[in-house]
C-alpha beads as a LAMMPS data file, in Angstrom:
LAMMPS data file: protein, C-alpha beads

75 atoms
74 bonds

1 atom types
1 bond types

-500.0 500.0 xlo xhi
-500.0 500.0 ylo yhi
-500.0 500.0 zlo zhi

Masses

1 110.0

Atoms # bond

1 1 1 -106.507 39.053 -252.407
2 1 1 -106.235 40.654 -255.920
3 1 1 -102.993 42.944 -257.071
4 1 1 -103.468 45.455 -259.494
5 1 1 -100.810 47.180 -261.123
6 1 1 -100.976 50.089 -263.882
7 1 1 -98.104 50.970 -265.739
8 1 1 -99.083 54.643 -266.122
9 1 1 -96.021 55.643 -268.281
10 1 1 -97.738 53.518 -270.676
11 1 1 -101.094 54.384 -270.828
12 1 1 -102.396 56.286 -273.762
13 1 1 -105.421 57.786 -272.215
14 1 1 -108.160 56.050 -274.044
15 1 1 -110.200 56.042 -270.887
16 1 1 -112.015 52.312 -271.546
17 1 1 -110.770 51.226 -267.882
18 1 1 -112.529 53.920 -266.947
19 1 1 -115.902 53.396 -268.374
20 1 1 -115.746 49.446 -267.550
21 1 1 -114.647 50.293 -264.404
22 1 1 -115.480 54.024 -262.595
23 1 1 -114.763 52.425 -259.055
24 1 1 -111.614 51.932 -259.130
25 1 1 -110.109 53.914 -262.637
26 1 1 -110.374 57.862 -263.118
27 1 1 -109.108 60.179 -265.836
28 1 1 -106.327 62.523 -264.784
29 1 1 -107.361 66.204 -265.515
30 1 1 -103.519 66.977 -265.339
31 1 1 -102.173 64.452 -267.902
32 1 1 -105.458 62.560 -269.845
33 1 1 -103.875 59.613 -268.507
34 1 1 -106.234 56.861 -266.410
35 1 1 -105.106 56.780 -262.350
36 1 1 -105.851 53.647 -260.259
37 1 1 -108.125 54.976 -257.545
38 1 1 -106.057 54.223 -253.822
39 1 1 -103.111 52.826 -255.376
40 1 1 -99.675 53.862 -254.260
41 1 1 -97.527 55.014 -256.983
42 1 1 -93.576 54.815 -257.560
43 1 1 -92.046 55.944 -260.981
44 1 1 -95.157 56.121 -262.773
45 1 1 -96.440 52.543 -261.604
46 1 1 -99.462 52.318 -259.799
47 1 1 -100.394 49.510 -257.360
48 1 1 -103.604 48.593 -255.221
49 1 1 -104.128 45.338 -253.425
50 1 1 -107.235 45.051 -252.643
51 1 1 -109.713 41.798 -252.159
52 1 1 -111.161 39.337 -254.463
53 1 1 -114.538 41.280 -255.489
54 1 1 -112.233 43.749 -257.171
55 1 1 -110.813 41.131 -259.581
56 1 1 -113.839 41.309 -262.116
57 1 1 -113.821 44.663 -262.598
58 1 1 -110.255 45.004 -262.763
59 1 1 -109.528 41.716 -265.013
60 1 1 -112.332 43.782 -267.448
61 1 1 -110.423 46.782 -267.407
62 1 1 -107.469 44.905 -267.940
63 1 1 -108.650 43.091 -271.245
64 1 1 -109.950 46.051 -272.408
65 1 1 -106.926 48.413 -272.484
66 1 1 -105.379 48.860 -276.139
67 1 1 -101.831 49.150 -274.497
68 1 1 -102.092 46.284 -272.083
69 1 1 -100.647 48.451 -269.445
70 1 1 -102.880 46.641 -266.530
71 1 1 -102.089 43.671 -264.476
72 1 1 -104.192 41.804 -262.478
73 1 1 -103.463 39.009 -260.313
74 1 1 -104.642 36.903 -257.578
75 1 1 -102.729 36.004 -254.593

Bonds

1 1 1 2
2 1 2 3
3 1 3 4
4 1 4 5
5 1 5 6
6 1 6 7
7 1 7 8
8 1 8 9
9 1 9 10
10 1 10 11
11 1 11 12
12 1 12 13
13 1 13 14
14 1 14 15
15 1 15 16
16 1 16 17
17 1 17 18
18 1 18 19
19 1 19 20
20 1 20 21
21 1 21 22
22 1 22 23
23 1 23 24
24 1 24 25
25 1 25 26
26 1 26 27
27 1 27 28
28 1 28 29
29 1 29 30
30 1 30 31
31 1 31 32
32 1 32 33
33 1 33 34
34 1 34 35
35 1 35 36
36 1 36 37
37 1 37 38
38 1 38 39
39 1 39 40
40 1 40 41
41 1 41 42
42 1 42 43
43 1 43 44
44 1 44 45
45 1 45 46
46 1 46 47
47 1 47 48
48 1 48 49
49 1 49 50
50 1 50 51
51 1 51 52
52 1 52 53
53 1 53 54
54 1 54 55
55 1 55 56
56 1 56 57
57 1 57 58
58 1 58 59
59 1 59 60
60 1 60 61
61 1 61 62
62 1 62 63
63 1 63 64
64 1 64 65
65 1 65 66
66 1 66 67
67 1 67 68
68 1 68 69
69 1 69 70
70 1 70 71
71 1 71 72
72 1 72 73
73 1 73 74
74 1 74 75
């Protein structure tokens, strides 16, 4: 199982997890800010467990944000 977990109250809108990874990471209209596709949200933290093919994708998305305001982790 894989855990992903965006910190959306940092996230600068720069959209690379989106282009790396369109499946699972979408640009808010509302805000410009990137929203984890599923995930449940509390206080601007966004969460998704989901299984282990969604780890690649994710872990890319990850590396690639300027903020480092994704977390991935198996479990």
């Amino acid at each position: 199982m894989v855990r992903v977990i965006h910190y959306r109250y940092k996230c600068i809108g720069c959209a690379y997890c989106a282009e790396v990874a369109p499946e699972f990471w979408k640009m808010s209209e509302q805000d410009g800010k990137s929203d984890l596709i599923g995930a449940q949200t509390k206080n601007e933290i966004q969460q998704l467990v989901t299984d282990d093919l969604s780890y690649a994708p994710n872990k890319q998305a990850a590396d690639v944000c300027p903020v480092s305001c994704i977390k991935v982790e198996r479990f």
